[in-house]
N, C-alpha and C positions, 0 to 999 in steps of 0.2 A: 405564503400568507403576507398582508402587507403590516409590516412592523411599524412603518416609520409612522401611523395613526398612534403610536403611542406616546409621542413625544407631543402633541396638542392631547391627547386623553393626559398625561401628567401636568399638561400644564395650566388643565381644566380642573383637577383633583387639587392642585397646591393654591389656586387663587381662593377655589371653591372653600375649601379649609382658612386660608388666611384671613379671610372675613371675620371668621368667628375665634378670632384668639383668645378673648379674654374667658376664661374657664375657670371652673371649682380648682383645677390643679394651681393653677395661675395664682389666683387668691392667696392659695393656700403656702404657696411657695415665695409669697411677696412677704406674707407678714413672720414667716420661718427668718425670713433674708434679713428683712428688718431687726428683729430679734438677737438674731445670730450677730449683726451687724452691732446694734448697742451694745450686747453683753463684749464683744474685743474689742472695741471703742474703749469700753470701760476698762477693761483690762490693761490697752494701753498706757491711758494715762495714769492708771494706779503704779503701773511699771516705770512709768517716767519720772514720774513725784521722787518715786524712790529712790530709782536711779541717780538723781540729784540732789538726794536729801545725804546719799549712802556719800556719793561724793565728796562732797564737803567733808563729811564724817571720814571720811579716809577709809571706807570700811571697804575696797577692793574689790574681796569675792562675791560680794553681794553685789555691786554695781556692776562686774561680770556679767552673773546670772541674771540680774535683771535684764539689762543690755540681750542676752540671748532668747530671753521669752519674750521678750519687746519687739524683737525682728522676726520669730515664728510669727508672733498675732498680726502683725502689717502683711507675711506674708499669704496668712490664712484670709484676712479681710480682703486680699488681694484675688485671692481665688473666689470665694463669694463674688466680687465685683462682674468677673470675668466667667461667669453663668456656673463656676465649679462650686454649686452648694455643699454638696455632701463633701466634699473632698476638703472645704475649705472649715466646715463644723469640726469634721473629726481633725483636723491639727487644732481647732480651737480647744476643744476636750483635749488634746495631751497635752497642752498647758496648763488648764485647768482642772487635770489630774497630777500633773509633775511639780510644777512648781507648788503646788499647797503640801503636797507630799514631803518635798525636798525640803521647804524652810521649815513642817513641821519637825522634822528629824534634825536639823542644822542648827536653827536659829530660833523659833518659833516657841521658847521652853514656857511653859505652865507654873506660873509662881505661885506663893501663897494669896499675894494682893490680884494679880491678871493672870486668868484662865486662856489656852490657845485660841487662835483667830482662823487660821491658816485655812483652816480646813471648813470652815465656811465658806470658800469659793467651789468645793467639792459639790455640793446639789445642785449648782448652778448647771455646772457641769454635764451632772446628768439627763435633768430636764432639758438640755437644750440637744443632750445626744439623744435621750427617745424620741424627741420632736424628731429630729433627722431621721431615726430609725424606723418610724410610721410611713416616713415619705420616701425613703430607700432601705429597706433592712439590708443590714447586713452583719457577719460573726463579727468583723474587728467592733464594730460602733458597739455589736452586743458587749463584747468582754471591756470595752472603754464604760460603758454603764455601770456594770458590775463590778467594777474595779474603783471606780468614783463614790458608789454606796457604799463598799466592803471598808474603804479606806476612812470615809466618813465615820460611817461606826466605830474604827478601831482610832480614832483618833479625840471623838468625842467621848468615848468610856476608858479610852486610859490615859497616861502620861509620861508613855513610851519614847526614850529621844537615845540620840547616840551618845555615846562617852566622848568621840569626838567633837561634839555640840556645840557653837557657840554660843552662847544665849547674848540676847540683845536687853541692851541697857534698861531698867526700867524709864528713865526719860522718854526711851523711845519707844516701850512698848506702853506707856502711859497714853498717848495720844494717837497712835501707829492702832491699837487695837480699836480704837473706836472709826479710827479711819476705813481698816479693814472690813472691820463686819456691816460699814453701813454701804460700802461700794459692795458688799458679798449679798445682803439683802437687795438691792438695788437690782442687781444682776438678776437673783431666784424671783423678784416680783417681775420683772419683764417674761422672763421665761414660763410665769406660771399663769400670767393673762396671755400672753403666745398662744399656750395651749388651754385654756379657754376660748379662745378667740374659734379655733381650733377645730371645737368641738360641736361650737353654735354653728358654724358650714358644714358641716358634717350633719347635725339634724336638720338644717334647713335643706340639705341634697338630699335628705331621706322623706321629707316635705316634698320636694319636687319630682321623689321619683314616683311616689305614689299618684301625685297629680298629674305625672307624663302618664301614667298608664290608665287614669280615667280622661284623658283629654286627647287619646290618641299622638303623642308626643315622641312614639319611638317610632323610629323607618330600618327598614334592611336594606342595606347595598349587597351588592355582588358582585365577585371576583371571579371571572371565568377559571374553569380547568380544563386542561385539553391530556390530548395521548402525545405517545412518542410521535404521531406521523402530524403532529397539529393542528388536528381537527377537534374543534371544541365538543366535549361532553358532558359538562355540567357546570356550575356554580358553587360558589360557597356563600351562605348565606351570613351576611357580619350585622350584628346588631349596633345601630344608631341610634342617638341620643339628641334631638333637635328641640334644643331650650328654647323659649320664649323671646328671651334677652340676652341668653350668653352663647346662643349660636349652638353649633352643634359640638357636642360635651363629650372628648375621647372617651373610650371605655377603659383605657387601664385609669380613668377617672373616678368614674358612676360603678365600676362592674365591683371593683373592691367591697365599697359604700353597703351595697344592693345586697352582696352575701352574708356583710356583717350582719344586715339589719335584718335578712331570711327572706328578702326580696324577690330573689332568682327563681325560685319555682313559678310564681306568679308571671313576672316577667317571659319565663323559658317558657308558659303557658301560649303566652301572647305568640314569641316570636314561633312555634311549633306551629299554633292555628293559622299565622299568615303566611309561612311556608308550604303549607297543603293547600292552602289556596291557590298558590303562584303557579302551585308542581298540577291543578285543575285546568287553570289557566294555556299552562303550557300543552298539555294534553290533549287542548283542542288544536295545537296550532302543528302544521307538519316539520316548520324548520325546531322548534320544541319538545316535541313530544318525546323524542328518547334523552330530551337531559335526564340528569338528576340535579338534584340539589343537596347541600353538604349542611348538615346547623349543629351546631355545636350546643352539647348540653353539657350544664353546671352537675356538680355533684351534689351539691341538695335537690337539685331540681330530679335526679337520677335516682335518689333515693328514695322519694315521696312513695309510699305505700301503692297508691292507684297510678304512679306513672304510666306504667306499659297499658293499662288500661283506657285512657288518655290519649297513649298516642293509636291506640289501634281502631276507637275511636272517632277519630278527626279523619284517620284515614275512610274511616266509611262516610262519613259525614261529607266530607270534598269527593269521593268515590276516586281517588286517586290509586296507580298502580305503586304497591309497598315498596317494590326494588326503587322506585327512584326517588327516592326516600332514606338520607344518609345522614343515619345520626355519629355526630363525632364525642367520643368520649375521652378522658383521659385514664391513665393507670389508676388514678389516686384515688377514682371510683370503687374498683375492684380493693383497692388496698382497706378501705373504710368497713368491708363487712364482706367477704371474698364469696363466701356460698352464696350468700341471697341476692348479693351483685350479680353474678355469671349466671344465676337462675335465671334473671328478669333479663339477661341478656339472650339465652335460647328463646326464653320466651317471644321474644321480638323478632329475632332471627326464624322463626319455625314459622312466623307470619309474614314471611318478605320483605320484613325490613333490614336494608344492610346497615352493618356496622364498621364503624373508624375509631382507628387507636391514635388517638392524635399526639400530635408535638414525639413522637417516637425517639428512645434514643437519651431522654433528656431525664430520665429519670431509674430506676433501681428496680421496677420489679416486673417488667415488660416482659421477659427472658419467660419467668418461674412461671405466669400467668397466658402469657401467649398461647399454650395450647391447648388451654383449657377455656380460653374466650372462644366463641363464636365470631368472629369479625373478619370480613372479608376484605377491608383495606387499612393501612399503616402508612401514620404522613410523616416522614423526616420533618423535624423542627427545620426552621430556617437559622438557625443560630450555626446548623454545618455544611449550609451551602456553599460559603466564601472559603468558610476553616478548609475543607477539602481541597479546595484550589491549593492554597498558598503552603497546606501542610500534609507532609508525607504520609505521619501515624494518623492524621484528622481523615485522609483519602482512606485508608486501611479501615477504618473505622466503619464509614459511610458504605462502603463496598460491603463490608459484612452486614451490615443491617439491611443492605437490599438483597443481599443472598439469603438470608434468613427468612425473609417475606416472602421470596419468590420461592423458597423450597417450602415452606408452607401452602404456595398455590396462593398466595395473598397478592391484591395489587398493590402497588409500592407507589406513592404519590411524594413528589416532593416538593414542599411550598417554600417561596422567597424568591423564585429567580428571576432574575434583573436583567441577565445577558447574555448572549445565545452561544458565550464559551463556558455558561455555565451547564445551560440547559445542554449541549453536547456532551460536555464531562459525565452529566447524570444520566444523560439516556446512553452512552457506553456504558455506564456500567450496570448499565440494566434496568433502569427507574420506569413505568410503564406509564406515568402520568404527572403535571404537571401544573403549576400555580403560580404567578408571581404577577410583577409589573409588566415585566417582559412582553404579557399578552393584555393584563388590562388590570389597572389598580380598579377599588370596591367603589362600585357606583349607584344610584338607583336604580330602582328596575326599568325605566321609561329608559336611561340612557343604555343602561345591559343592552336590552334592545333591540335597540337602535344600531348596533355594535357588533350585531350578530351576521348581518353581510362580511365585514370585515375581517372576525372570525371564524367565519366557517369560509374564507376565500384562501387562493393558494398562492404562494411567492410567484 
């Protein structure tokens, strides 16, 4: 096969894409940045004042500790600057969970004339780490939230402090606390129009995406798959997003957006109906006719009462043959309602149509349910294409999950491969089929094609 057309087909995909940078994630991550950016601004120079106020005062430990939370926030703003969002939020939150914590235990004491301060930089805190956590979850940022609230409350309902404690002078907490709460408000109103701001892109994508699908505004690209001998056999069909104005809109974008909002059945409606038409199309053609094609269905969309009715349906409707016809599901289907899953999956199966356990590998209940699905192929996530290279237990791993598939009689596809020491690795050890850039990143179907002399040619 001639490979090196892959190198002008990636360099058609990356300009193709560079066009349209400016996206919902984009937005959404400019006014996060901004945000994130005021609120350790703010923090800075509350830390600096201090620093220099504590100085004078000879008070030491505090112009220490200032000093050390003053060089985290430079370094967290630092990481924002240099595209590390998430990485740069959550050091911003351990600041502004440590240090309100620390000076309210130290220094920060609750008089009869002034109530604590401290712990009004604690909500800040928070709202600025769920913003982050919408945009990347993860456990740490989860338990930095939870620890930001829990602290707030127990600091705001009691007046809990150590025996070791120093309390600061009423001088300074006479003017010190009014200073505090209004740079602490300052910070929770940036972060709480942030996520307003937030929420209005959010409904105007949910705006858009109803309008993409009475305007004809989504397209499929496709990514060939081939065998171990490299001859192409099918497709995967990927669902696109081609804005008006902001170009063509990622799906780990819009696809989030679309489930929140109960989109994806409707959407998966769309992309099922123009997938039987392609697989019609291709039917009549001889270099076509024994593909298949791959589409990936959502779990709402999976669940809808008349799905399988729907899809059995369209097949008659396009008069298309059901084998080539490959819906990809994930585990998380089956895990949502396990009997009436796997029913609607024979059901489908007993009609011709094949089934894929997609992203394989990546989740907890693949094993227990595996033999009791109907599905005649399982795709390796690409997250252990490289792992296996570079790591011994990540190879042992990979090896057993395509032994497992192939003593099922299952084909064993594996998607992500970039380079043909990788694709060797997989097809030793037994992978029967095959996906990545290696043979053609996700294109339109006019360029697919186009693409298919190419593909179906030999080295």
């Amino acid at each position: 096969m001639k490979k090196y057309f892959m190198v002008d087909l990636f360099m058609f995909a990356s300009s193709f894409f560079k066009k349209h940078k400016k996206n919902y994630r984009s937005v959404k991550d400019q006014q996060l940045t901004i945000a994130a950016k005021a609120n350790i601004f703010i923090c800075i120079i509350f830390c600096l004042f201090w620093t220099i106020y504590f100085a004078f005062a000879q008070m030491w430990l505090i112009v220490y500790m200032d000093i050390f939370f003053t060089l985290i926030s430079i370094f967290s703003l630092f990481l924002i600057y240099i595209n590390r969002i998430s990485a740069g939020i959550l050091l911003s939150q351990v600041v502004l969970l440590v240090f309100p914590v620390v000076f309210c235990l130290f220094f920060d004491i609750a008089t009869v004339d002034r109530p604590q301060v401290a712990h009004l930089f604690l909500p800040a805190g928070a709202i600025l780490g769920y913003l982050n956590y919408r945009r990347e979850p993860s456990y740490l940022q989860f338990i930095l939230i939870l620890l930001s609230i829990g602290c707030f409350i127990f600091f705001s309902g009691s007046s809990f402090n150590l025996e070791s404690a120093i309390p600061l002078s009423e001088d300074i907490r006479n003017h010190g606390g009014w200073i505090a709460t209004c740079a602490a408000t300052l910070m929770i109103c940036i972060s709480i129009y942030t996520m307003q701001l937030e929420i209005q892109i959010e409904n105007s994508m949910v705006k858009d995406l109803r309008l993409a699908l009475a305007k004809q505004q989504f397209e499929l690209f496709y990514q060939p798959q081939i065998n171990s001998s490299e001859t192409l056999i099918g497709a995967e069909a990927l669902l696109r997003w081609h804005h008006p104005t902001l170009g063509y809109v990622p799906t780990k974008d819009f696809i989030p957006a679309a489930e929140t909002f109960g989109l994806m059945p409707e959407i998966g409606e769309w992309v099922l109906a123009q997938g039987c038409k392609v697989l019609q199309d291709w039917s009549k053609k001889a270099e076509t006719k024994d593909l298949t094609l791959s589409i990936n269905i959502s779990a709402d969309h999976f669940m809808q009462a008349t799905f399988e009715q729907s899809v059995i349906g369209l097949i008659q409707q396009y008069e298309i043959n059901p084998s080539r016809l490959i819906l990809e599901i994930t585990e998380n289907i089956a895990l949502n309602n396990c009997v009436s899953m796997i029913e609607k999956m024979h059901f489908l199966s007993k009609n011709g149509i094949q089934l894929s356990l997609d992203d394989f590998g990546t989740g907890y209940s693949s094993l227990s349910y595996l033999q009791k699905m109907p599905i005649s192929q399982i795709k390796i996530d690409r997250s252990f294409v490289q792992a296996a290279l570079d790591d011994k237990r990540s190879n042992k791993l990979v090896t057993g999950i395509i032994k497992i598939g192939l003593d099922l009689n299952l084909r064993v596809l594996v998607e992500g491969i970039e380079t043909t020491e990788q694709f060797s690795a997989f097809k030793n050890n037994g992978c029967t089929e095959f996906q990545g850039y290696l043979w053609g990143v996700p294109v339109p179907l006019n360029d697919f094609l186009e693409q298919l002399p190419h593909l179906n040619s030999s080295d």
